[in-house]
N, CA, C and O atoms as CSV, one atom per row, in Angstrom:
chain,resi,resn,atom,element,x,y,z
A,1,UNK,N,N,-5.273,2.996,14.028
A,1,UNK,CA,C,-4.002,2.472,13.556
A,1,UNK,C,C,-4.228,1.783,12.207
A,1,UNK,O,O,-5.267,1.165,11.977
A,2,UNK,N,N,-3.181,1.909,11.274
A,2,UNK,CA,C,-3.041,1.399,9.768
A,2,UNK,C,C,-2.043,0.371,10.098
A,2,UNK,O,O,-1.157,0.612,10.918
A,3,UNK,N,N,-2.159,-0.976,9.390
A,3,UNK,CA,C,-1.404,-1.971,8.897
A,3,UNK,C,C,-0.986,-1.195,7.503
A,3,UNK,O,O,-1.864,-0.673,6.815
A,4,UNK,N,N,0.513,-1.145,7.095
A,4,UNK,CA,C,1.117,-0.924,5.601
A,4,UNK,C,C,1.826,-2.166,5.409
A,4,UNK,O,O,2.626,-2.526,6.272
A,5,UNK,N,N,1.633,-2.828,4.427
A,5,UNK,CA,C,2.196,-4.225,3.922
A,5,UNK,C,C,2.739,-3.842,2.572
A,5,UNK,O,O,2.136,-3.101,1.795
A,6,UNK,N,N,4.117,-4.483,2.298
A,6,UNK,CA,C,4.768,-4.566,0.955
A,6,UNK,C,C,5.821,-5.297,1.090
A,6,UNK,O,O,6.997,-5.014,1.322
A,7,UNK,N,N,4.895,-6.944,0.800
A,7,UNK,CA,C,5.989,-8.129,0.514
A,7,UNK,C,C,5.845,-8.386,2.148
A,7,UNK,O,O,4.826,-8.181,2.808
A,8,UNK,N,N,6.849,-8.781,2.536
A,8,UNK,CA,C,7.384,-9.030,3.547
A,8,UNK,C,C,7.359,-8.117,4.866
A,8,UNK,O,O,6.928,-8.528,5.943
A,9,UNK,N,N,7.905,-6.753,4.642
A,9,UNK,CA,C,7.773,-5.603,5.215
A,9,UNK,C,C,6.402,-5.160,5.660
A,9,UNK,O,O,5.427,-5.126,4.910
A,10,UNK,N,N,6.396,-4.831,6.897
A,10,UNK,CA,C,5.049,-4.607,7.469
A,10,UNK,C,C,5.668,-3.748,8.435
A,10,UNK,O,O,6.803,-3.760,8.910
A,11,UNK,N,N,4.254,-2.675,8.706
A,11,UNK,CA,C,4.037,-1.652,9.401
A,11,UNK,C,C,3.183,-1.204,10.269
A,11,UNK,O,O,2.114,-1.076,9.672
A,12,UNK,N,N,3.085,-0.921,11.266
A,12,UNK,CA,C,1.583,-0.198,11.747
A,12,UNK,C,C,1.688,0.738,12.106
A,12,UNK,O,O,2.430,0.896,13.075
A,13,UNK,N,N,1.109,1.696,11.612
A,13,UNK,CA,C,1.041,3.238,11.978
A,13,UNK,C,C,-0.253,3.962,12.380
A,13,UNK,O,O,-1.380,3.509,12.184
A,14,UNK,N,N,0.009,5.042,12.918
A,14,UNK,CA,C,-1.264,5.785,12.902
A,14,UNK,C,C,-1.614,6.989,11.169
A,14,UNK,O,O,-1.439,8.205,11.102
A,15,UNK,N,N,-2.019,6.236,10.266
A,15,UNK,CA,C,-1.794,7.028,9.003
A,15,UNK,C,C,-3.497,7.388,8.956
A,15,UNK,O,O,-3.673,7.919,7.859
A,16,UNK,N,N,-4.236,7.347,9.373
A,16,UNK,CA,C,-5.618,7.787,8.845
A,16,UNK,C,C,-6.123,8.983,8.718
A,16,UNK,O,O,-6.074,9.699,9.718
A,17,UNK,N,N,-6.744,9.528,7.468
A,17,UNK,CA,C,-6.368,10.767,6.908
A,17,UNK,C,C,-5.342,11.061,5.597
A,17,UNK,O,O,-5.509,11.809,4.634
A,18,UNK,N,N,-4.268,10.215,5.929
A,18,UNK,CA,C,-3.775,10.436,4.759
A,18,UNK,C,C,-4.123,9.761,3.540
A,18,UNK,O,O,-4.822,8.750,3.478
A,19,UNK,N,N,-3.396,10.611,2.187
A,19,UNK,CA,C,-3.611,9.651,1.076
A,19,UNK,C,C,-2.564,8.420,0.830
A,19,UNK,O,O,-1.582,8.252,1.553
A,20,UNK,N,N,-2.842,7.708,-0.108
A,20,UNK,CA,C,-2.026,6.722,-0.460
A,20,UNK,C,C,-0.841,7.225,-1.240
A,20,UNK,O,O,0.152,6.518,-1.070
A,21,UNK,N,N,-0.654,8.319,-2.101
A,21,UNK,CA,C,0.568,8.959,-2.391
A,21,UNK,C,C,1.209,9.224,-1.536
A,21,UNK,O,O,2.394,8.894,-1.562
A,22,UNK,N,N,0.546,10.095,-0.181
A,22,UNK,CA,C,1.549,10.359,0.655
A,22,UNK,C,C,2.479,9.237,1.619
A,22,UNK,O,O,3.660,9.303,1.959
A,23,UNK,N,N,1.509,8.270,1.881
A,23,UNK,CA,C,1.899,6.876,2.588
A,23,UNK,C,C,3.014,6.635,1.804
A,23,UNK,O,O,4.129,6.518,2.313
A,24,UNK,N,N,2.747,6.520,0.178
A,24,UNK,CA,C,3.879,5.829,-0.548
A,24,UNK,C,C,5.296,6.452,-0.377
A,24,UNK,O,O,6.401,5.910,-0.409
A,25,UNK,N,N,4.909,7.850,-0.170
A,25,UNK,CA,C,6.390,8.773,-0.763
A,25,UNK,C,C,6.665,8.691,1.069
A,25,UNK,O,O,7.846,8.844,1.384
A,26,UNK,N,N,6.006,8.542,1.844
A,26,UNK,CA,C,6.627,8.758,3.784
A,26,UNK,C,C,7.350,7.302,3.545
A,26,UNK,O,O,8.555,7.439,3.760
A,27,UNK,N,N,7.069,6.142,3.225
A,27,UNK,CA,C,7.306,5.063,3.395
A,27,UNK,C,C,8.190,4.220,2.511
A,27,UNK,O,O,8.361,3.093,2.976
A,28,UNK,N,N,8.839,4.468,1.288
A,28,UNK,CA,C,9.347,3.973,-0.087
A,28,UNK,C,C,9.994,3.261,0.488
A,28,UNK,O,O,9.903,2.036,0.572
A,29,UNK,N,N,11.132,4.354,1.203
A,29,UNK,CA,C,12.278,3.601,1.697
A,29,UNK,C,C,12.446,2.681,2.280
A,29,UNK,O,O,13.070,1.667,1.968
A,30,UNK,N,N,11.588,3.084,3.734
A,30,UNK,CA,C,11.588,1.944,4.838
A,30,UNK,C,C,10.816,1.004,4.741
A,30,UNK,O,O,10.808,0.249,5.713
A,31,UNK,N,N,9.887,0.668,3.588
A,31,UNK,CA,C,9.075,-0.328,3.422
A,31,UNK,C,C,10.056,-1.092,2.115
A,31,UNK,O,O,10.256,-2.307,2.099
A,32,UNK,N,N,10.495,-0.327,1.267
A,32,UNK,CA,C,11.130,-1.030,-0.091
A,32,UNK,C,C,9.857,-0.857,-1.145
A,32,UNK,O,O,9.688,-1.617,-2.098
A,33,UNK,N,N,9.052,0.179,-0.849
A,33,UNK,CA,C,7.935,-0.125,-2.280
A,33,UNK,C,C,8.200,0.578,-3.508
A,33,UNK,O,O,8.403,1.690,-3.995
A,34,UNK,N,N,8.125,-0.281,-3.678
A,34,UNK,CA,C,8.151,-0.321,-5.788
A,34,UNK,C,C,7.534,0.428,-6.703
A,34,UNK,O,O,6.791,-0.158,-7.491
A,35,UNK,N,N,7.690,1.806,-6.804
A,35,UNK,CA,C,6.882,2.824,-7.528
A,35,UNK,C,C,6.060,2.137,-8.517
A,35,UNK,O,O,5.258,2.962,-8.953
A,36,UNK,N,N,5.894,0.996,-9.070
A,36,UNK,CA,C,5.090,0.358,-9.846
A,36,UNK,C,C,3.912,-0.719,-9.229
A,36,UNK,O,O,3.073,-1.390,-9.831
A,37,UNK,N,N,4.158,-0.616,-8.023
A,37,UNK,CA,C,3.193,-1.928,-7.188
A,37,UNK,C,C,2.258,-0.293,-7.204
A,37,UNK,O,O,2.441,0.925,-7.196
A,38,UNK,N,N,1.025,-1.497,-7.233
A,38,UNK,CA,C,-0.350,-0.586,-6.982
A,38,UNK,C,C,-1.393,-1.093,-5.829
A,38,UNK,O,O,-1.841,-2.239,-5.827
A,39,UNK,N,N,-1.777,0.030,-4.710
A,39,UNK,CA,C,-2.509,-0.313,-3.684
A,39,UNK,C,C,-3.524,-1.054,-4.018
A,39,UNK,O,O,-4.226,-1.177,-5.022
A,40,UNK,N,N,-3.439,-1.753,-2.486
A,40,UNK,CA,C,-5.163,-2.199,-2.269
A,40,UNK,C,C,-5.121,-1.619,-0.647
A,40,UNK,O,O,-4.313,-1.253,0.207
A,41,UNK,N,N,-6.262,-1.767,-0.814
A,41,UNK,CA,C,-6.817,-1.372,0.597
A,41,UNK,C,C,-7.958,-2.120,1.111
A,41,UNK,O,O,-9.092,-1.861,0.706
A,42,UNK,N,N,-7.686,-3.237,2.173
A,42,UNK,CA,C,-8.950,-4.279,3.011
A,42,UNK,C,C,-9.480,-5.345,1.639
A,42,UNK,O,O,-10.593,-5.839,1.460
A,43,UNK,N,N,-7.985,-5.489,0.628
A,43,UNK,CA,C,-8.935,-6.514,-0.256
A,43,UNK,C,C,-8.911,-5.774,-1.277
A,43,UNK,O,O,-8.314,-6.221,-2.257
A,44,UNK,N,N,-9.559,-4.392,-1.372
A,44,UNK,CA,C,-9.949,-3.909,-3.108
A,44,UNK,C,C,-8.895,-2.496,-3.480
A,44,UNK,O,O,-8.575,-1.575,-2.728
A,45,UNK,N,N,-8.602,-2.682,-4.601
A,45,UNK,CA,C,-8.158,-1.641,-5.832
A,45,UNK,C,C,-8.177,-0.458,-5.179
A,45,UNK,O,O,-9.268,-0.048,-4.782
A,46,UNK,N,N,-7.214,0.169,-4.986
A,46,UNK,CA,C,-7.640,2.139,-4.907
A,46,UNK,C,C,-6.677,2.814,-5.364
A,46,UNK,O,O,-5.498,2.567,-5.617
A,47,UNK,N,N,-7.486,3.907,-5.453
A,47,UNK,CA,C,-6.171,4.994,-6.471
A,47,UNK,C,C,-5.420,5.587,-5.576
A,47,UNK,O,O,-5.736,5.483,-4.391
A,48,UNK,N,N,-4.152,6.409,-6.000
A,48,UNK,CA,C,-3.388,7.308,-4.979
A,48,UNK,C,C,-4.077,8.634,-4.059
A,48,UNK,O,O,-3.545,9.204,-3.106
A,49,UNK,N,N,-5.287,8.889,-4.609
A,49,UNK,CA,C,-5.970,9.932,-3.640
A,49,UNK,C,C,-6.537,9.338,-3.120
A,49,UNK,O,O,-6.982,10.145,-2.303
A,50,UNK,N,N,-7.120,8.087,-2.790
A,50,UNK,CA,C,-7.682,7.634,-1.491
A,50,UNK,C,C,-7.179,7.842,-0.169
A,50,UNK,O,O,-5.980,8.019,0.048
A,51,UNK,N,N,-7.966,7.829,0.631
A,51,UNK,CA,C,-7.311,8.346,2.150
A,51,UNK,C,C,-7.961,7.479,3.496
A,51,UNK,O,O,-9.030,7.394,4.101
A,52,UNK,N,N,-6.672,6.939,3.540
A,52,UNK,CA,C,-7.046,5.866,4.517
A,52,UNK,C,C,-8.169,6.049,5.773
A,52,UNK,O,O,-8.328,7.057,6.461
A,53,UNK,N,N,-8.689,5.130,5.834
A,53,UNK,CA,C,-9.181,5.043,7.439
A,53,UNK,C,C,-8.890,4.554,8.478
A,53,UNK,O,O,-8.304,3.477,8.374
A,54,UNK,N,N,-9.104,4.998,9.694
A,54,UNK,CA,C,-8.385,4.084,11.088
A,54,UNK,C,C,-8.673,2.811,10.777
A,54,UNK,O,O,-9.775,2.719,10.237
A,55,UNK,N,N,-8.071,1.733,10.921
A,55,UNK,CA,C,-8.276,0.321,11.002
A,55,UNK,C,C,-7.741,-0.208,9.696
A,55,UNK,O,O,-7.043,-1.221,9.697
A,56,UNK,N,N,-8.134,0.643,8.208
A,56,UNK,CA,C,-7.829,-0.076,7.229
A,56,UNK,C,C,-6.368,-0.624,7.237
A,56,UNK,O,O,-5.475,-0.076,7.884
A,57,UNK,N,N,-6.173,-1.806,6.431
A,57,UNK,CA,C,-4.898,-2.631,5.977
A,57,UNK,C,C,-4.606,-1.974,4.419
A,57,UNK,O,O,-5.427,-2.226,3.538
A,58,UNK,N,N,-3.507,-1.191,4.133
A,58,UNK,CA,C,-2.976,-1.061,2.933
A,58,UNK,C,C,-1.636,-2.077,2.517
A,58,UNK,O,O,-0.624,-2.250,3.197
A,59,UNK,N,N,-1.936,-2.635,1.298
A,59,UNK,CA,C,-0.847,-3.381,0.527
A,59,UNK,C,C,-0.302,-2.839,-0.654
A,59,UNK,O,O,-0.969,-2.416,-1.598
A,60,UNK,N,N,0.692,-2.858,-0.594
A,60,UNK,CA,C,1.513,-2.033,-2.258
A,60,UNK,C,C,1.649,-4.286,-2.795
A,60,UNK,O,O,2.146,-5.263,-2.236
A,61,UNK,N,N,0.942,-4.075,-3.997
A,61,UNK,CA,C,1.317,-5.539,-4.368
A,61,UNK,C,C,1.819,-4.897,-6.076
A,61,UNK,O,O,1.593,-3.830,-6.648
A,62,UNK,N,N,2.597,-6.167,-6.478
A,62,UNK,CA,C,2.827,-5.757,-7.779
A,62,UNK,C,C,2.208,-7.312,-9.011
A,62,UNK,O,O,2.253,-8.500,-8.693
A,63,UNK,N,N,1.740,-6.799,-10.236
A,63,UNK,CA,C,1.344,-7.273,-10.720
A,63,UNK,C,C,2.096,-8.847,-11.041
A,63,UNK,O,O,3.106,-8.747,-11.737
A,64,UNK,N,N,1.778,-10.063,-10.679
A,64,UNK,CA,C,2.220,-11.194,-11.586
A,64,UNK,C,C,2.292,-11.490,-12.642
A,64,UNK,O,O,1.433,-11.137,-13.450
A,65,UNK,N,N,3.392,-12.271,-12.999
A,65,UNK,CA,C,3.274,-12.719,-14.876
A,65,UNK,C,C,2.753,-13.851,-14.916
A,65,UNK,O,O,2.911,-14.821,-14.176
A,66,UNK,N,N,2.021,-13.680,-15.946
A,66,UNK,CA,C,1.217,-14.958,-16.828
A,66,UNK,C,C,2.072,-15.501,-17.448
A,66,UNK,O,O,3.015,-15.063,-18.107
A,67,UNK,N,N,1.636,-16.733,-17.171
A,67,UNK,CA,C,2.355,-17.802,-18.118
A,67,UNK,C,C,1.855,-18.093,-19.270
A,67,UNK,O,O,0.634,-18.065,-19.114
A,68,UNK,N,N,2.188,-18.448,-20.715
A,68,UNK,CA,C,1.971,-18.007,-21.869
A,68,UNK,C,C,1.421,-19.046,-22.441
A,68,UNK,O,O,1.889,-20.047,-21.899
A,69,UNK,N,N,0.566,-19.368,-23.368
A,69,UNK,CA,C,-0.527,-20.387,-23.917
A,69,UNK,C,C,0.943,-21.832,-24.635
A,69,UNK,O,O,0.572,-22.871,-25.180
């Protein structure tokens, strides 16, 4: 089973095997993710062809703004 997190919205599925494109485009809707938030997976960075594993936690997070000097 996969945890999918974005924001608030949370999921658990059986997604392992798939990639993270496909997660994104099965899930946009019913999660609310933000074609511009970029995965992590268990903590670190991954690209859209990564492919989950049983257990992993995926997060769609989107970048914060800096506050300016």
């Amino acid at each position: 089973m996969n945890k999918i997190v974005n924001g608030v919205n949370e999921l658990t599925s059986a997604l392992a095997g798939r990639s993270i494109r496909c997660v994104r485009e099965m899930l946009a809707q019913a999660l609310n993710i933000d074609p511009a938030s970029r995965p992590v997976v268990d903590g670190g960075a991954v690209d859209e062809e990564h492919r989950l594993a049983d257990g992993e936690t995926l997060e769609f997070v989107k970048a914060a703004g800096e506050k300016g000097c």
